[in-house]
N, C-alpha and C positions, 0 to 999 in steps of 0.2 A: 786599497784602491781609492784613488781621490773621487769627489764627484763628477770631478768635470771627467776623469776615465771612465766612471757609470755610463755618463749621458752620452758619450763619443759618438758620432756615427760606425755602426761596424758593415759587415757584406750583409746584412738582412735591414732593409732598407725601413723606414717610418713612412710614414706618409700624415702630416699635418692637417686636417679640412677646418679654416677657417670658415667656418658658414659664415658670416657678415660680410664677409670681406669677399665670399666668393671664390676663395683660393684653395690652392692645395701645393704648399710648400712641402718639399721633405726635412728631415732634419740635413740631411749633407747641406742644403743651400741653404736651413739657417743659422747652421754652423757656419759657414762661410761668410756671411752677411755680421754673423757674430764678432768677426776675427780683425773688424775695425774699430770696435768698441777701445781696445789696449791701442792702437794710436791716436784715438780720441785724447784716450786719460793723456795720454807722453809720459813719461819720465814717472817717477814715485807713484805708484798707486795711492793717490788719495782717496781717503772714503766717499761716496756719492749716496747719492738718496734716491727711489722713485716710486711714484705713483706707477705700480702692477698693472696693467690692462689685460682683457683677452683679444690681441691682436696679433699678429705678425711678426708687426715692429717688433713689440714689446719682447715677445720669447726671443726674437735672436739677440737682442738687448742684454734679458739676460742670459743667454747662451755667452754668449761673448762675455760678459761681465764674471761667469764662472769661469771660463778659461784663462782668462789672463789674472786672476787670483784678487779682485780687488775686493773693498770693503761697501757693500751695498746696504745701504738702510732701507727696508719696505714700507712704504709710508703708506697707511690704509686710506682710503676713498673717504670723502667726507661722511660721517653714518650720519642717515636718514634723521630729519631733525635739529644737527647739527647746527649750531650756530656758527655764522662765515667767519666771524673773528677770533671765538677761539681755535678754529679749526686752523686758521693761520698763524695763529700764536705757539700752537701744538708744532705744527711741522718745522717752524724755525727752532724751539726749543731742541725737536730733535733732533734736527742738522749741527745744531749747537755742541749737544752731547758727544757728536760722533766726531764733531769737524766736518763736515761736511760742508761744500760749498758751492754746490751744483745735484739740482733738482732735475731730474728727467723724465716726462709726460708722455703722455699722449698731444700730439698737435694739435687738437681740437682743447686743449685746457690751456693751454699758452696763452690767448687771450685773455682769459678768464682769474689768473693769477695776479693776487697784490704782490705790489712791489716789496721784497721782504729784505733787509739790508743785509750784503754780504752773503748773496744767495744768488745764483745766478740760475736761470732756466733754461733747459735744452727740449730739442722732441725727440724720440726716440728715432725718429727717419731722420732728422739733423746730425745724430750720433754714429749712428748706421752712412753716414754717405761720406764718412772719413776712408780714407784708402789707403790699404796697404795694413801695416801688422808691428805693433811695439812688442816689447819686452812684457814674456807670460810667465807667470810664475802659482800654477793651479791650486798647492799648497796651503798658500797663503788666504784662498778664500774665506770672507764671511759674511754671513748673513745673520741681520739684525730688523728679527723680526717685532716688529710693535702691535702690541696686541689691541683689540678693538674697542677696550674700555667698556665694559660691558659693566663694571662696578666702581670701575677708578679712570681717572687720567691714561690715558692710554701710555707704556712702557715700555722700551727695547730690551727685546729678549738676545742674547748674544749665543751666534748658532757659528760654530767652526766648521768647515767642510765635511769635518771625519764626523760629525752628530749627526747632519743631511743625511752621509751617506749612511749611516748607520741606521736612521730608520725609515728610508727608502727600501734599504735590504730584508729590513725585517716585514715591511710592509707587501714587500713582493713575495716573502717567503710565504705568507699569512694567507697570501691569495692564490697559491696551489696555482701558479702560470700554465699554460696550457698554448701547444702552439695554433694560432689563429686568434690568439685574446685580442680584443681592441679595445678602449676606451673613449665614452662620450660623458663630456662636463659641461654646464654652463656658470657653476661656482666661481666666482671670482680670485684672481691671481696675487688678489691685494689681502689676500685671506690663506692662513695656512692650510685648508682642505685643500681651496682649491690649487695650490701652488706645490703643496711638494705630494698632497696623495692624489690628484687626478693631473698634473702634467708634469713632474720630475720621476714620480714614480712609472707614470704610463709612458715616458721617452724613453727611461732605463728598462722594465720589463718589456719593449715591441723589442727594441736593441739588441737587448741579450740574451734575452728567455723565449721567448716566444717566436724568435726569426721573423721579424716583420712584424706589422701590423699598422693600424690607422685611430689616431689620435683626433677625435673630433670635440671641436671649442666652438662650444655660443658665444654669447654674453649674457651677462644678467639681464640688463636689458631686453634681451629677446626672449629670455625667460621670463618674465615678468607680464611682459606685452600677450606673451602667449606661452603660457606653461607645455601647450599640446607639442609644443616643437622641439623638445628635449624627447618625448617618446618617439616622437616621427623620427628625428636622428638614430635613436637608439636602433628603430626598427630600422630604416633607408641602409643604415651601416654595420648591421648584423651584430652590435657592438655587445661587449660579452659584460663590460664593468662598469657601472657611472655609480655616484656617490650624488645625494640630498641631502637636506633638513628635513625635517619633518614638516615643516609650511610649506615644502615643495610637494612634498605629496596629496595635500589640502590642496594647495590653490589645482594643482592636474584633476580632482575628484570633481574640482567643482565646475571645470571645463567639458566638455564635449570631448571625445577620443577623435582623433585622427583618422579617416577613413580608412581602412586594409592595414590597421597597427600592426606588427609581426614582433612579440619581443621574447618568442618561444628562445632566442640567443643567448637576453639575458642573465647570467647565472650568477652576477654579484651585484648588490644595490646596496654601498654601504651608505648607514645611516648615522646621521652625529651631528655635532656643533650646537645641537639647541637639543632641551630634552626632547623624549620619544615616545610616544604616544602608541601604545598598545593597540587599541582601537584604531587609529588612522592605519598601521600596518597592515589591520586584518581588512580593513575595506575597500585597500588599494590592491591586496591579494586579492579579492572579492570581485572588484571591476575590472580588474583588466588579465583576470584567468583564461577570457575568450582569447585573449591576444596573445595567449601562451607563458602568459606572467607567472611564475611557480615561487611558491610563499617562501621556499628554502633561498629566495635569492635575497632573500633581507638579513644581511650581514648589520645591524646593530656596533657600534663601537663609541669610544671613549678616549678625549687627546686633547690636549691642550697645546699652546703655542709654547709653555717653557719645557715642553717633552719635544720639542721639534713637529710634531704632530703627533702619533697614535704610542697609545697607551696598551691599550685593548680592544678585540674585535672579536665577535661571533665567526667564526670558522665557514668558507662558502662548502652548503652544501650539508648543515649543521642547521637542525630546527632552530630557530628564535624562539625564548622565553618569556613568560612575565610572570609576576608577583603580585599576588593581593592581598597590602597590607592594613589592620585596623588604623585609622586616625586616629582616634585618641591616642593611641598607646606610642604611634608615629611622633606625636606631636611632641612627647618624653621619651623620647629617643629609641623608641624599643619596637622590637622587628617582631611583631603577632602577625601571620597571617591568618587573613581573615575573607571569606570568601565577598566579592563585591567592596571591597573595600578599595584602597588609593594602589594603585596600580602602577607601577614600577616593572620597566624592559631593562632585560640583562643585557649588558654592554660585553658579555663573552670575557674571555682570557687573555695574559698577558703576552703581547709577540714577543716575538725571541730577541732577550738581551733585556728585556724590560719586568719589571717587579711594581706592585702596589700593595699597601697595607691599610689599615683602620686605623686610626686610633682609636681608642676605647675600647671596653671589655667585649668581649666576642658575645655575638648576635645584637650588638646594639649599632644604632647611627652613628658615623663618628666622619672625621674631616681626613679625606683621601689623599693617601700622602703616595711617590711613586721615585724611584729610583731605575736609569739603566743607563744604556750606552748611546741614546741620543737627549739628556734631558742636558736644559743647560748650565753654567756655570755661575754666569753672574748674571745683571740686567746692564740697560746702557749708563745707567748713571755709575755705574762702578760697584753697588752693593751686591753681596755674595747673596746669591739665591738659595743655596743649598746646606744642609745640615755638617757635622763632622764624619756625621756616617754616609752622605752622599744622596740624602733623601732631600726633595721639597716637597715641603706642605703646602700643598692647594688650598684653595677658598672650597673645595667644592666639599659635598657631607655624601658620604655612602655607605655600603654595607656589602657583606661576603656570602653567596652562600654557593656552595659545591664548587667552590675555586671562582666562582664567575662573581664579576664585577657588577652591584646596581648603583647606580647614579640616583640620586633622590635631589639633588638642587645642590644650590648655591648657599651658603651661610646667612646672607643678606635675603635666599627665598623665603625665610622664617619673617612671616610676619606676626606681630599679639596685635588682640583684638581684645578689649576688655579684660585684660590679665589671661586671655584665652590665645595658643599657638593654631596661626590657620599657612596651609603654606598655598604661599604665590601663586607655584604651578597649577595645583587643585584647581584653582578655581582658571586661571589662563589656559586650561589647558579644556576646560568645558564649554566655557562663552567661549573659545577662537571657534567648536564644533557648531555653532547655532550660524543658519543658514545668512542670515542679516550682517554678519560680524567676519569681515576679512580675516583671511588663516595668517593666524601666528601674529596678529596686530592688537593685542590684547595685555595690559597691564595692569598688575595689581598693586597698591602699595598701600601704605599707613602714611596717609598725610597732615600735617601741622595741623592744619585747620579744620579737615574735614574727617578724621578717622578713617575707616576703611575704604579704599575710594577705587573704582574699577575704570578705566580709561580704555575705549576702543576705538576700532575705526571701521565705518560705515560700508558696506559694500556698494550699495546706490549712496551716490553724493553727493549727488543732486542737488542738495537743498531741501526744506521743508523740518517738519517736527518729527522727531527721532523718541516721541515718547513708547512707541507702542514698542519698540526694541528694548529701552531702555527698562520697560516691564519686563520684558523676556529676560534680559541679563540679571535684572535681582532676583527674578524665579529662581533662575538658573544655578545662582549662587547659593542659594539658601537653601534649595533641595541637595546643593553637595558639601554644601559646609556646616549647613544650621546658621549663618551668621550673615547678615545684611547690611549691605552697605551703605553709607550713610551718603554718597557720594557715586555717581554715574554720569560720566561724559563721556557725550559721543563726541570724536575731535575728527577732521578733515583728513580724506585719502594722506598718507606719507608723512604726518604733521606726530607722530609715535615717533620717540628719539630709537632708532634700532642699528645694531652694527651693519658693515656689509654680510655678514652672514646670517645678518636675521636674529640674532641675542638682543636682550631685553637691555634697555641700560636705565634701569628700575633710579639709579639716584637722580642721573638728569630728568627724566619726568617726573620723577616727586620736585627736586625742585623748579621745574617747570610748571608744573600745575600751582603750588605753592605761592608763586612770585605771578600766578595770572596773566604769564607770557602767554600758554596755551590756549589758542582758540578752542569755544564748546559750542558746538551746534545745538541749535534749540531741541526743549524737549530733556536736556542732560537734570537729572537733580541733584538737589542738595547740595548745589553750590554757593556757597557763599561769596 
């Protein structure tokens, strides 16, 4: 089955709630609204490019863009930090790759864009108000998706229809459908969570599984502004499945609840895209039990963009895990548990069609390698991704235990400290918990100049000296690592280089901080 046959409309109808927008499209009308997209292109499906939105436009954009089979490149939202120029030197490079010669937006970015040569700009309602229907060919679909650069240059992953749908399927199997499921998301569409596990997946499971159901999209933006309005939807729309980070769950803890929350509904809350914080889970089961929150709705999981999305997941309805394991012995790869020690959530088992292994000798850390039937092929530049055996090797490092997957970091989380291993997360993942210190805006690195250098961002940002925080943060560090940093700056609300989904992109703030691009709010030390 193609995916544009998954997403069809069938006789059990969707029902879309744009909250920003204020609407409530079905899929049939943006299906239909889709079906100008192929007399837009005319003639040869050439590849196109576009900035994902959570909007209207944007999904019947690409509804259409799946139906008529063309080549889309997803080109992510500028992340947070981001410099204007290379972000525009990034998006012609990859237009370049693909051929690509037509970028399409949101109408409010059109303004906003340089002129890039041999690029031409549309809006998605510009796109949408072509009439009538070319030549469809569903087959041929693809998606190339670019991943957020969280450690490198950001890269086209090359995704064929049959990989979508392949782990769309595995992804609906994993969540045990149940008729009445709904879904509510505010994750962004320019990110693979939010694009094929909370709106390709939640079109095809109301469609087919579940006879109906209601598909509710924020924006990041409105999550942001106010974290309480993802619960308030979840509750207003009885919604059974939404998917966070873990800084979504911070920043909701640290807000006010919603007056008459009700989210006794929901029974899956997957978790992913940044590590997972054991503690944040248990606190957020903790505060909102009154609202009928039940701690088995923390589906935990593990995915990447060259897997299409999900690898593995915690089963809904299946306790959530974790591990406490010694540091030292972490720090040389070897898995001692140890009570109090560094703390590691299981990411669950692999869905179906999908496999992962270690390398390295059993029970030690090794780099997470994974093989199935939606991982992908090549990248956009043309080099093969994958092994002889069918396996890619990830950046990421983890470990095995009773078949379940733990994630322990990135390759590049290993930072030395005096010929001493301290990892990243440890310490980001304790300063993001101090009241002062905004969720999940916290960086650690090993800098040129400065040695171990901790970077955060401010909750009040006001102004003023930031020493008495920046006491708290060395506390803080030293009490979980033994090791002090030589370097604390506190840096301005949103001024953290971070993907849209919130991931660390640890080299551009090293060499941000490095190069003294980085504004430091007074009070920061040990700056040079």
């Amino acid at each position: 089955m193609t995916l544009a046959a998954l997403l069809a409309p069938t006789q059990h109808e969707v029902r879309l709630h744009f909250l920003d927008e204020g609407i409530t499209p079905t899929l049939s009308d943006l299906w239909k609204f889709g079906e100008s997209v192929s007399r837009w292109i005319g003639g040869p499906k050439e590849p196109l490019a576009a900035v994902l939105s959570n909007t209207s436009s944007c999904v019947a954009f690409l509804l259409g863009v799946i139906q008529c089979g063309a080549e889309l490149s997803s080109i992510p939202a500028p992340p947070r930090g981001a410099d204007f120029d290379w972000y525009a030197s990034f998006v012609a490079e990859a237009c370049r790759q693909r051929g690509a010669s037509r970028l399409v937006v949101d109408d409010a970015y059109l303004p906003l864009l340089p002129e890039l040569p041999g690029i031409s700009y549309s809006s998605f309602g510009q796109v949408l108000n072509a009439r009538g229907r070319g030549p469809t060919n569903p087959a041929s679909f693809q998606l190339i998706q670019f991943t957020s650069g969280s450690t490198a240059d950001p890269r086209g992953v090359v995704l064929g229809q049959d990989r979508i749908s392949a782990n769309v399927d595995s992804i609906l199997t994993s969540l045990e459908l149940e008729p009445g499921d709904g879904t509510c998301s505010w994750l962004p569409l320019s990110h693979d969570m939010g694009l094929i596990g909370m709106l390709l997946s939640a079109i095809s499971g109301c469609s087919h599984r579940t006879q109906g159901g209601d598909v509710v999209i924020l924006t990041p933006e409105q999550f942001l502004r106010d974290p309480g309005c993802w619960l308030a939807a979840c509750s207003e729309f009885r919604s059974t499945i939404t998917a966070v980070p873990n800084f979504g769950f911070e920043m909701a803890l640290r807000r006010k609840p919603p007056v008459g929350l009700d989210l006794s509904a929901l029974r899956v809350c997957i978790t992913g895209a940044e590590p997972i914080n054991a503690e944040t889970l248990d606190r957020f089961s903790d505060a909102f039990h009154q609202a009928g929150y039940l701690d088995t709705s923390h589906c935990p999981a593990y995915g990447l963009a060259e897997a299409t999305l999900a690898v593995t997941m915690t089963r809904p309805k299946e306790p959530w895990s974790s591990i406490d394991l010694n540091r030292d012995r972490l720090a040389a790869h070897k898995v001692q548990e140890e009570a109090g020690g560094l703390s590691f959530v299981s990411a669950g088992t692999p869905l179906e069609g999908m496999a992962f292994e270690i390398d390295g000798p059993p029970g030690e850390v090794g780099r997470i390698s994974i093989r199935g039937s939606s991982v992908l092929d090549a990248y956009s530049d043309g080099s093969i991704a994958i092994d002889g055996d069918g396996w890619f090797h990830t950046s990421d490092l983890g470990f095995t235990k009773d078949g379940q997957l733990f994630v322990v970091g990135r390759q590049d989380d290993v930072l030395f400290v005096g010929g001493i291993k301290v990892f990243a997360l440890d310490i980001e993942r304790h300063v993001g918990l101090l009241a002062g210190v905004r969720p999940g805006r916290v960086i650690a690195l090993t800098s040129a100049t400065a040695g171990l250098t901790v970077l955060a961002e401010a909750v009040d940002d006001s102004g003023g000296d930031y020493g008495a925080l920046v006491s708290e943060i060395r506390h803080c560090v030293v009490s979980r690592t033994g090791t002090s940093p030589r370097a604390i700056g506190i840096v301005p609300k949103g001024s953290l280089p971070m993907t849209a989904s919130g991931k660390i992109r640890r080299r551009v703030a090293q060499e941000s901080f490095d190069d003294h691009s980085l504004e430091l709010r007074a009070g920061s030390t040990g700056i040079e």
